[in-house]
C-alpha positions in Angstrom: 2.8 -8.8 -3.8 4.7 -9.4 -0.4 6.2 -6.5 1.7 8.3 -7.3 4.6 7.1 -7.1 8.1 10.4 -5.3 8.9 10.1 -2.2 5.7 6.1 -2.1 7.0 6.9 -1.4 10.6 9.6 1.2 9.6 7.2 2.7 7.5 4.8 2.7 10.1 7.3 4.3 13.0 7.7 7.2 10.4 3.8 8.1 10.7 2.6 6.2 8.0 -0.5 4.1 8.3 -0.9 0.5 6.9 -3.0 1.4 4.3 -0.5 3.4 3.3 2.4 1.8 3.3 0.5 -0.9 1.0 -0.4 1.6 -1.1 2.5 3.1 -1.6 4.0 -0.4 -2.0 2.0 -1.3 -4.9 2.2 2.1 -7.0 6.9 0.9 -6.9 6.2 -2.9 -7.5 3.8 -2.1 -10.1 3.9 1.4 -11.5 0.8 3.8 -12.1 -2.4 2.3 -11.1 -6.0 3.2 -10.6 -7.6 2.9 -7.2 -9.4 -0.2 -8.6 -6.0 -1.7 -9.6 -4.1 -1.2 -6.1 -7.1 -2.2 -4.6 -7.0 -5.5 -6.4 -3.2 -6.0 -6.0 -2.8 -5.0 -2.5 -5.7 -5.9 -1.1 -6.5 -2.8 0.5 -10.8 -2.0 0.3 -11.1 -0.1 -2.3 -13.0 2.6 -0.3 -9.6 3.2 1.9 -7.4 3.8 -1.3 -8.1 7.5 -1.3 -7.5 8.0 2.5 
């Protein structure tokens, strides 16, 4: 999975953190996850997920 740094700092000037944005990311490129799952995909620790 690949976002672009351009929609990630737009994202990010709108208040969003990077965590976030990844999140968020994965759930439209892939569809209802579990925090495992986006974890995996997006690389994101697992832990940081919920925040």
């Amino acid at each position: 999975m690949e976002i672009s740094e351009k929609v990630l700092a737009m994202l990010t000037r709108l208040g969003f953190t990077k965590y976030e944005v990844l999140t968020y990311w994965t759930l439209l490129v892939y569809g209802p996850s579990t925090a495992k799952e986006i974890s995996e995909k997006s690389g994101i620790p697992y832990n940081r997920v919920y925040d």
